[in-house]
C-alpha angles and dihedrals in degrees: 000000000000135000090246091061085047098056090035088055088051096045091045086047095055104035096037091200124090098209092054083044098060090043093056090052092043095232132118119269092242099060088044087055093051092047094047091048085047101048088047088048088050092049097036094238150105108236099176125054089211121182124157096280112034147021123221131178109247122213094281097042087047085057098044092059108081090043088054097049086047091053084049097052087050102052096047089052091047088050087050099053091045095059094036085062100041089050092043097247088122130031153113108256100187107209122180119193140152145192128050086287094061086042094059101039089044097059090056102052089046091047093052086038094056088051101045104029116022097171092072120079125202114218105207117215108190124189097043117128125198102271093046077047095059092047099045084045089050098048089040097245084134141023092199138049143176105225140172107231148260093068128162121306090248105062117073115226133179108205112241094179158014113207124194113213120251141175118249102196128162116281093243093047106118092235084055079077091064127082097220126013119205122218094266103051070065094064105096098031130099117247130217108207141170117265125275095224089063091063085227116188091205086056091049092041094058090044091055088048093053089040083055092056097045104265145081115230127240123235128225103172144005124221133184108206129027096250089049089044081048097053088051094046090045095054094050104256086134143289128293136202106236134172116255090254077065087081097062085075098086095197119169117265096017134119130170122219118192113238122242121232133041102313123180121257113218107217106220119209139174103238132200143183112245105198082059090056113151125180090248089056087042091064092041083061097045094051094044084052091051095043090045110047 
Protein backbone atom coordinates (compact mmCIF):
# COMPACT_ATOMS: atom_id res chain seq x y z
CA UNK A 1 0.00 0.00 0.00
CA UNK A 2 1.64 3.67 -0.86
CA UNK A 3 1.10 7.01 0.32
CA UNK A 4 -0.20 8.02 -3.08
CA UNK A 5 -3.40 5.19 -2.77
CA UNK A 6 -3.81 6.39 0.17
CA UNK A 7 -4.25 9.85 -0.73
CA UNK A 8 -6.19 8.71 -4.18
CA UNK A 9 -8.89 6.43 -1.69
CA UNK A 10 -9.44 9.87 0.62
CA UNK A 11 -9.83 12.16 -2.21
CA UNK A 12 -12.39 9.49 -4.15
CA UNK A 13 -14.38 9.12 -0.36
CA UNK A 14 -15.00 12.65 0.03
CA UNK A 15 -15.57 13.76 -3.23
CA UNK A 16 -17.36 10.86 -4.33
CA UNK A 17 -16.70 11.63 -7.76
CA UNK A 18 -13.72 10.42 -9.60
CA UNK A 19 -13.43 13.26 -12.02
CA UNK A 20 -13.38 16.03 -9.04
CA UNK A 21 -11.02 13.60 -7.49
CA UNK A 22 -8.79 13.63 -9.81
CA UNK A 23 -9.10 17.65 -10.04
CA UNK A 24 -8.41 18.09 -6.80
CA UNK A 25 -5.01 15.81 -7.20
CA UNK A 26 -4.23 17.28 -10.04
CA UNK A 27 -3.86 14.37 -11.80
CA UNK A 28 -5.83 12.87 -15.03
CA UNK A 29 -9.11 10.45 -14.40
CA UNK A 30 -7.38 7.48 -16.12
CA UNK A 31 -4.42 7.16 -13.87
CA UNK A 32 -7.13 7.67 -10.54
CA UNK A 33 -8.92 5.04 -11.83
CA UNK A 34 -5.72 2.75 -12.13
CA UNK A 35 -4.58 3.62 -8.50
CA UNK A 36 -7.99 3.04 -7.00
CA UNK A 37 -8.31 -0.48 -8.97
CA UNK A 38 -4.86 -1.15 -7.74
CA UNK A 39 -5.20 -0.27 -4.25
CA UNK A 40 -8.81 -2.55 -4.16
CA UNK A 41 -6.82 -5.51 -6.02
CA UNK A 42 -4.03 -5.14 -3.27
CA UNK A 43 -6.73 -5.26 -0.32
CA UNK A 44 -9.17 -7.83 -2.00
CA UNK A 45 -11.71 -5.80 -1.88
CA UNK A 46 -14.22 -3.33 -3.69
CA UNK A 47 -14.03 0.18 -1.84
CA UNK A 48 -16.32 2.08 -4.04
CA UNK A 49 -20.44 0.91 -5.03
CA UNK A 50 -20.01 2.73 -8.72
CA UNK A 51 -22.96 2.83 -11.27
CA UNK A 52 -23.29 5.36 -14.03
CA UNK A 53 -24.55 7.94 -11.98
CA UNK A 54 -23.10 7.82 -8.54
CA UNK A 55 -20.13 6.56 -6.25
CA UNK A 56 -20.65 5.25 -2.99
CA UNK A 57 -18.17 3.81 -0.41
CA UNK A 58 -18.84 0.24 0.00
CA UNK A 59 -18.30 -1.63 3.50
CA UNK A 60 -14.78 -1.89 3.11
CA UNK A 61 -14.26 1.29 1.82
CA UNK A 62 -16.49 2.58 4.61
CA UNK A 63 -13.76 0.74 7.11
CA UNK A 64 -10.88 1.79 5.55
CA UNK A 65 -11.87 5.73 6.13
CA UNK A 66 -11.06 6.55 9.20
CA UNK A 67 -7.25 4.37 8.81
CA UNK A 68 -6.60 6.30 5.90
CA UNK A 69 -7.37 9.64 7.36
CA UNK A 70 -5.23 8.59 10.26
CA UNK A 71 -2.04 7.62 7.60
CA UNK A 72 -2.72 10.93 6.17
CA UNK A 73 -2.54 13.01 9.55
CA UNK A 74 0.53 11.39 10.18
CA UNK A 75 2.39 12.01 7.05
CA UNK A 76 1.59 15.57 6.86
CA UNK A 77 3.01 16.03 10.85
CA UNK A 78 6.06 14.05 10.09
CA UNK A 79 6.52 16.20 7.15
CA UNK A 80 6.04 19.27 9.60
CA UNK A 81 8.39 18.44 12.00
CA UNK A 82 10.94 17.58 9.32
CA UNK A 83 10.91 20.98 7.75
CA UNK A 84 10.52 22.67 10.87
CA UNK A 85 13.98 21.12 11.79
CA UNK A 86 15.77 21.60 8.53
CA UNK A 87 14.70 25.19 8.57
CA UNK A 88 15.64 25.58 12.86
CA UNK A 89 12.01 26.03 14.07
CA UNK A 90 12.59 22.46 16.68
CA UNK A 91 15.03 21.46 17.97
CA UNK A 92 17.23 20.65 21.11
CA UNK A 93 20.38 23.77 21.41
CA UNK A 94 22.69 22.14 24.60
CA UNK A 95 24.47 25.31 26.58
CA UNK A 96 26.57 24.82 29.35
CA UNK A 97 27.48 27.72 31.45
CA UNK A 98 28.38 28.49 34.74
CA UNK A 99 28.90 31.33 37.30
CA UNK A 100 26.32 34.41 38.23
CA UNK A 101 27.31 35.97 34.70
CA UNK A 102 25.84 32.70 32.55
CA UNK A 103 22.99 32.76 34.88
CA UNK A 104 22.05 36.17 34.03
CA UNK A 105 22.68 36.16 30.19
CA UNK A 106 21.04 32.89 29.97
CA UNK A 107 17.67 34.00 31.38
CA UNK A 108 17.43 36.55 28.77
CA UNK A 109 17.98 34.65 25.83
CA UNK A 110 15.51 32.00 27.14
CA UNK A 111 13.10 34.64 28.04
CA UNK A 112 13.24 36.34 24.23
CA UNK A 113 13.45 32.36 22.75
CA UNK A 114 10.48 31.33 24.37
CA UNK A 115 8.80 34.28 22.92
CA UNK A 116 10.07 34.15 19.23
CA UNK A 117 10.65 30.72 18.61
CA UNK A 118 8.72 28.20 20.95
CA UNK A 119 9.62 25.02 19.02
CA UNK A 120 13.49 25.16 20.31
CA UNK A 121 14.24 24.12 23.34
CA UNK A 122 17.69 25.26 25.50
CA UNK A 123 19.18 22.62 27.43
CA UNK A 124 20.80 24.25 30.06
CA UNK A 125 24.06 22.76 31.30
CA UNK A 126 25.10 24.68 34.76
CA UNK A 127 28.00 24.31 36.26
CA UNK A 128 30.10 24.43 33.25
CA UNK A 129 33.34 27.15 33.28
CA UNK A 130 35.14 28.30 30.30
CA UNK A 131 37.90 25.63 29.97
CA UNK A 132 35.27 22.50 30.59
CA UNK A 133 33.31 24.83 27.79
CA UNK A 134 35.95 24.59 25.28
CA UNK A 135 36.21 20.82 25.71
CA UNK A 136 32.73 20.03 25.70
CA UNK A 137 32.57 22.51 22.57
CA UNK A 138 35.50 20.60 21.00
CA UNK A 139 33.99 16.62 21.61
CA UNK A 140 30.44 17.91 20.63
CA UNK A 141 28.80 17.36 23.97
CA UNK A 142 27.48 20.74 23.47
CA UNK A 143 26.71 23.32 20.57
CA UNK A 144 26.63 26.26 22.99
CA UNK A 145 28.88 27.76 25.94
CA UNK A 146 29.16 30.69 28.38
CA UNK A 147 32.87 31.72 28.24
CA UNK A 148 35.24 34.59 29.54
CA UNK A 149 37.23 35.92 26.43
CA UNK A 150 39.50 35.91 25.01
CA UNK A 151 38.92 31.72 23.67
CA UNK A 152 40.48 30.05 20.95
CA UNK A 153 40.35 31.50 17.43
CA UNK A 154 38.25 28.78 16.39
CA UNK A 155 35.17 29.09 18.42
CA UNK A 156 32.56 32.14 17.47
CA UNK A 157 31.24 34.18 20.54
CA UNK A 158 28.85 37.23 20.86
CA UNK A 159 29.64 38.93 23.94
CA UNK A 160 26.43 39.01 26.55
CA UNK A 161 28.09 40.62 28.92
CA UNK A 162 31.01 42.74 30.57
CA UNK A 163 31.36 42.08 34.25
CA UNK A 164 33.63 44.49 36.87
CA UNK A 165 35.21 42.59 39.60
CA UNK A 166 34.01 42.99 42.94
CA UNK A 167 34.61 41.36 47.03
CA UNK A 168 31.56 39.13 48.66
CA UNK A 169 32.46 39.09 52.07
CA UNK A 170 30.21 38.22 55.12
CA UNK A 171 27.85 40.98 56.31
CA UNK A 172 29.71 41.25 60.03
CA UNK A 173 33.20 41.31 58.54
CA UNK A 174 34.90 45.06 59.63
CA UNK A 175 35.76 46.02 55.65
CA UNK A 176 31.87 45.33 55.12
CA UNK A 177 31.76 49.03 56.81
CA UNK A 178 33.61 50.51 53.79
CA UNK A 179 32.20 51.51 50.62
CA UNK A 180 35.02 50.17 48.42
CA UNK A 181 37.87 47.75 49.56
CA UNK A 182 41.33 47.76 47.59
CA UNK A 183 43.41 44.33 46.89
CA UNK A 184 45.59 44.74 49.95
CA UNK A 185 43.13 45.30 52.67
CA UNK A 186 42.61 41.19 51.00
CA UNK A 187 45.93 40.03 52.09
CA UNK A 188 45.32 38.35 55.20
CA UNK A 189 41.74 37.03 54.43
CA UNK A 190 40.51 33.20 53.16
CA UNK A 191 39.22 32.98 50.04
CA UNK A 192 36.41 30.87 48.73
CA UNK A 193 37.05 30.24 44.99
CA UNK A 194 35.85 28.28 42.22
CA UNK A 195 37.69 25.01 41.49
CA UNK A 196 40.72 24.71 39.48
CA UNK A 197 39.59 21.86 37.70
CA UNK A 198 36.62 24.09 36.18
CA UNK A 199 39.05 26.30 34.43
CA UNK A 200 37.18 28.88 35.76
CA UNK A 201 38.19 32.86 34.38
CA UNK A 202 36.70 34.49 37.72
CA UNK A 203 39.16 32.16 39.64
CA UNK A 204 41.97 33.21 37.47
CA UNK A 205 40.97 36.46 37.48
CA UNK A 206 41.15 36.83 41.60
CA UNK A 207 44.43 35.06 41.60
CA UNK A 208 45.94 37.66 38.96
CA UNK A 209 44.47 40.58 41.24
CA UNK A 210 46.22 39.23 44.42
CA UNK A 211 49.27 38.45 42.35
CA UNK A 212 48.97 42.40 41.32
CA UNK A 213 49.12 43.49 44.88
CA UNK A 214 52.36 41.00 46.08
CA UNK A 215 50.57 37.82 47.61
CA UNK A 216 48.85 34.51 46.78
CA UNK A 217 45.91 34.08 48.26
CA UNK A 218 45.01 31.41 50.58
CA UNK A 219 42.40 29.43 50.10
CA UNK A 220 39.78 28.32 52.67
CA UNK A 221 36.87 26.33 50.30
CA UNK A 222 36.17 25.29 47.26
CA UNK A 223 32.83 25.57 45.71
CA UNK A 224 31.62 24.53 42.84
CA UNK A 225 28.51 27.00 41.82
CA UNK A 226 27.87 30.98 42.86
CA UNK A 227 24.99 30.30 45.15
CA UNK A 228 27.12 27.42 46.93
CA UNK A 229 30.56 30.04 46.93
CA UNK A 230 27.77 32.63 48.45
CA UNK A 231 26.42 30.05 51.71
CA UNK A 232 30.19 29.57 52.73
CA UNK A 233 31.03 33.36 52.45
CA UNK A 234 28.12 34.15 54.19
CA UNK A 235 28.86 32.04 57.01
CA UNK A 236 32.03 33.27 57.38
CA UNK A 237 34.11 30.71 56.03
CA UNK A 238 35.99 33.62 54.12
CA UNK A 239 35.56 36.30 51.06
CA UNK A 240 35.30 35.59 47.30
CA UNK A 241 35.93 37.60 44.00
CA UNK A 242 33.11 37.45 42.33
CA UNK A 243 31.73 39.22 38.97
CA UNK A 244 29.18 42.06 39.46
CA UNK A 245 26.42 39.81 38.26
CA UNK A 246 27.44 38.31 41.14
CA UNK A 247 25.10 41.03 43.14
CA UNK A 248 21.80 40.01 41.66
CA UNK A 249 22.11 36.78 44.17
CA UNK A 250 20.64 38.34 47.26
CA UNK A 251 22.15 35.43 49.87
CA UNK A 252 21.94 36.13 54.00
CA UNK A 253 24.99 37.66 55.65
CA UNK A 254 26.76 39.08 52.02
CA UNK A 255 27.54 41.94 50.90
CA UNK A 256 29.37 42.81 48.15
CA UNK A 257 32.02 45.99 48.22
CA UNK A 258 33.64 47.41 44.48
CA UNK A 259 37.11 47.33 44.37
CA UNK A 260 39.47 50.86 43.91
CA UNK A 261 41.95 51.07 41.41
CA UNK A 262 42.06 50.01 38.02
CA UNK A 263 40.69 46.47 38.24
CA UNK A 264 40.25 44.15 35.08
CA UNK A 265 36.58 43.53 33.45
CA UNK A 266 36.09 39.80 32.17
CA UNK A 267 33.94 40.01 28.77
CA UNK A 268 31.42 36.99 28.93
CA UNK A 269 30.20 35.40 25.60
CA UNK A 270 28.22 32.58 24.48
CA UNK A 271 30.68 30.67 22.22
CA UNK A 272 30.09 28.05 19.40
CA UNK A 273 31.91 25.78 16.96
CA UNK A 274 31.28 26.75 13.37
CA UNK A 275 32.16 23.91 11.47
CA UNK A 276 29.14 22.07 13.89
CA UNK A 277 26.90 24.38 12.86
CA UNK A 278 23.22 23.04 12.81
CA UNK A 279 19.75 25.32 11.63
CA UNK A 280 18.43 25.26 15.35
CA UNK A 281 21.98 26.93 16.56
CA UNK A 282 21.74 29.14 13.63
CA UNK A 283 18.57 30.70 15.02
CA UNK A 284 20.05 30.78 18.64
CA UNK A 285 22.74 33.10 16.99
CA UNK A 286 20.66 34.97 15.26
CA UNK A 287 18.59 35.70 18.02
CA UNK A 288 21.57 36.38 20.40
CA UNK A 289 23.00 39.25 17.06
CA UNK A 290 20.15 40.64 16.98
CA UNK A 291 19.68 40.82 21.31
CA UNK A 292 22.98 41.97 21.62
CA UNK A 293 23.66 44.91 19.03
Amino acid sequence: MELRQIRAFLAVAEELHFGRAAARLHIAQSPLSQMIRSLEKELDAELFVRTTRSVQLSAAGTALLGPARIIDTQVQAARAVTRAAATGETGVVRIGFGGASGYVALSALTRAMAERHPGIHLDLRPQTYTGEVIELLDDGTIDMGIVALPVAAELSTVTMRIEPLVVAMPAAHPLAAHTSVSVGDLIDEPFVVYPSAHGSKVRDAAFALCSGAGFVPRIAREAPDPYSLLALVGVGIGVAVVVAATTHISVDGVVYRPIDGDVPELRIALAWRTDRMSPVVDRVVEMIRETHR
